[in-house]
Residue, then its C-alpha position, 0 to 999 in steps of 0.5 A: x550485503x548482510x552477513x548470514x545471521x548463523x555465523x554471528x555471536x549472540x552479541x552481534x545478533x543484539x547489536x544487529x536487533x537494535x539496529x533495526x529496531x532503532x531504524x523502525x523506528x526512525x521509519x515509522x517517524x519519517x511516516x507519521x512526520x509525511x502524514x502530519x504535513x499532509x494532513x496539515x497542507x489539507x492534502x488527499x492522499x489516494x492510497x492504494x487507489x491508482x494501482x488498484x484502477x491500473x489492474x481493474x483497466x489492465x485486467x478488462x474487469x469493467x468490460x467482464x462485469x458489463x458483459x456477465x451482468x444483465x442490464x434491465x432499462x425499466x429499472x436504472x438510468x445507468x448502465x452497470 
């Protein structure tokens, strides 16, 4: 557990701010080395995309959309 920031020196506040910043650091790096591999492995990477369809199906946003939008057959070939 991390100690209340209030009860250290200024001195150990510095030590604390660097060793976050150099672990930041080392984060940041471990991302960029994943994406350079993937990049070079010609991988597809889906983001954010799987949770976005998981709330879309959970939340029922497809039947909602589909029962508010008005579907006009002369117009389109495909249903909204």
């Amino acid at each position: 557990m991390e100690p209340d920031p209030s009860d250290l020196s200024r001195k150990e506040l510095e030590q604390r701010i660097a060793e976050l910043e150099a672990e930041k650091k080392s984060l940041q790096h471990q991302r960029d080395k994943a994406v350079a591999e993937q990049d070079a492995a010609g991988a597809f990477t889906p983001g954010p995309l799987p949770i976005i369809a998981a709330v879309c199906r959970e939340s029922g946003l497809v039947e909602t959309v589909n029962d508010l939008v008005e579907w006009d057959e002369q117009q389109s070939t495909l249903s909204p």
